[in-house]
C-alpha positions in Angstrom: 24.5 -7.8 -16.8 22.7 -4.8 -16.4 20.7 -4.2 -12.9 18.0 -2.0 -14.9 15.0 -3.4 -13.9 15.7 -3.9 -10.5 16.2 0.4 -10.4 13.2 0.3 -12.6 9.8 1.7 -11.4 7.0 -1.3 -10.5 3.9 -0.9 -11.8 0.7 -1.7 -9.1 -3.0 -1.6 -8.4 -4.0 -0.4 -5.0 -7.8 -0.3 -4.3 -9.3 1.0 -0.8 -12.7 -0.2 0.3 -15.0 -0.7 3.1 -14.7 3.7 3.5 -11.1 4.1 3.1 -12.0 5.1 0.1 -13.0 8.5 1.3 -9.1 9.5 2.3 -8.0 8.8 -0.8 -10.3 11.1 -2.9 -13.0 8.7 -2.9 -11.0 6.8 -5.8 -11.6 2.8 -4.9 -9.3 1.4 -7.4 -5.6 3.3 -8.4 -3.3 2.1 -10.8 0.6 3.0 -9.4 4.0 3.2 -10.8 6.4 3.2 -7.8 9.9 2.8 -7.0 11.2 -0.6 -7.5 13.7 0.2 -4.4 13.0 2.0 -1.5 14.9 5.5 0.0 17.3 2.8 1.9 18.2 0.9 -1.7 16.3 -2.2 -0.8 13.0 -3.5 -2.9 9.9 -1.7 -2.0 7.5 -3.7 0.5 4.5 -2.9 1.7 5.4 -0.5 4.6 7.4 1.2 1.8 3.8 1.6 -0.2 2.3 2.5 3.0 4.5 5.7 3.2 4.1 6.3 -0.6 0.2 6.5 0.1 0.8 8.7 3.2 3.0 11.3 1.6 2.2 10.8 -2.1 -1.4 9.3 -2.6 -3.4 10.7 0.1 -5.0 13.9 0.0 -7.1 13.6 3.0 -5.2 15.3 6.4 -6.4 12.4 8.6 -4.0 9.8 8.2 -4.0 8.3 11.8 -7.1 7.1 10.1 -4.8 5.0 7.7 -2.2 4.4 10.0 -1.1 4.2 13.4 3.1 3.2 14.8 3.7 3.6 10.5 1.9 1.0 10.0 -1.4 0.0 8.8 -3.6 0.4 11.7 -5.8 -2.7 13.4 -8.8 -2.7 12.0 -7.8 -2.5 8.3 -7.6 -5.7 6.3 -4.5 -6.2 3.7 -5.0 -8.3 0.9 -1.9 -8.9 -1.6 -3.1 -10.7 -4.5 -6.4 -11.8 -3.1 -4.0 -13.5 0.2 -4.3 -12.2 3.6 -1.1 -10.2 4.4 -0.4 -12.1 7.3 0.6 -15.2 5.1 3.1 -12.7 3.0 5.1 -11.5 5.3 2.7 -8.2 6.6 4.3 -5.3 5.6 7.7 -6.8 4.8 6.6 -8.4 1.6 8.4 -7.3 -0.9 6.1 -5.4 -4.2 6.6 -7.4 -7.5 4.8 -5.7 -10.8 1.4 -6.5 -11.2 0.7 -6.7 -7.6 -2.6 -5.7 -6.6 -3.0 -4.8 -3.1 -6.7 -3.9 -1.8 -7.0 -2.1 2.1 -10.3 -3.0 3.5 -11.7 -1.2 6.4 -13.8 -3.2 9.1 -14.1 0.0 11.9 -17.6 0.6 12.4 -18.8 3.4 14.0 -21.8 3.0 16.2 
C-alpha cells in the first residue's frame, strides 16, 4: 500500500482578520497547498503552519507582531474549523485538507 497521500501536499484556507490582515499583504482570505509532513517527517500542525506563514506567506518584516516564543502570540485568536484552538489541541493539532484556519487579532491600541 502506497504512503502517497500522506507525502502528498494538503490543501488549506487561512484567513487573517481583526488587522492581521495588514502583515500579510492585506489579503483576508488565502487558499494554501502545504506539506502534508513537516521538515521532522511528522504531519504538519499548526505551529508547522505558523512557521510556513513566517517564512513563506508573510511579506511584512514585523513578525513579533504575529508571533512571540514561535508561537502565536496572546492576543490572537485561533479558530480551526470555526472551533477555538484550545479544544484542538493549540498548535499541536495536526492539518487535515480542507481545513480552514482563521487568526483573529483582539490587540487594541489606545
Amino acid at each position: 500500500m502506497s504512503d502517497a497521500k500522506d507525502e502528498g501536499m494538503i490543501k488549506i484556507t487561512v484567513e487573517f482578520s481583526g488587522g492581521l490582515e495588514m502583515l500579510f499583504s492585506n489579503e483576508r482570505k488565502l487558499s494554501l497547498t502545504i506539506p502534508a509532513k513537516d521538515e521532522d517527517g511528522t504531519r504538519s500542525n499548526i505551529a508547522f503552519l505558523v512557521r510556513h506563514l513566517c517564512d513563506t506567506v508573510m511579506k511584512d518584516p514585523r513578525k513579533e507582531l504575529f508571533v512571540l516564543d514561535d508561537t502565536v502570540r496572546p492576543g490572537i485568536l485561533v479558530l480551526i474549523n470555526d472551533a477555538d484552538w484550545e479544544l484542538e489541541g493549540e498548535d499541536k493539532y495536526e492539518i487535515e485538507d480542507g481545513d480552514n484556519i482563521l487568526f483573529v487579532s483582539t490587540l487594541h491600541g489606545g
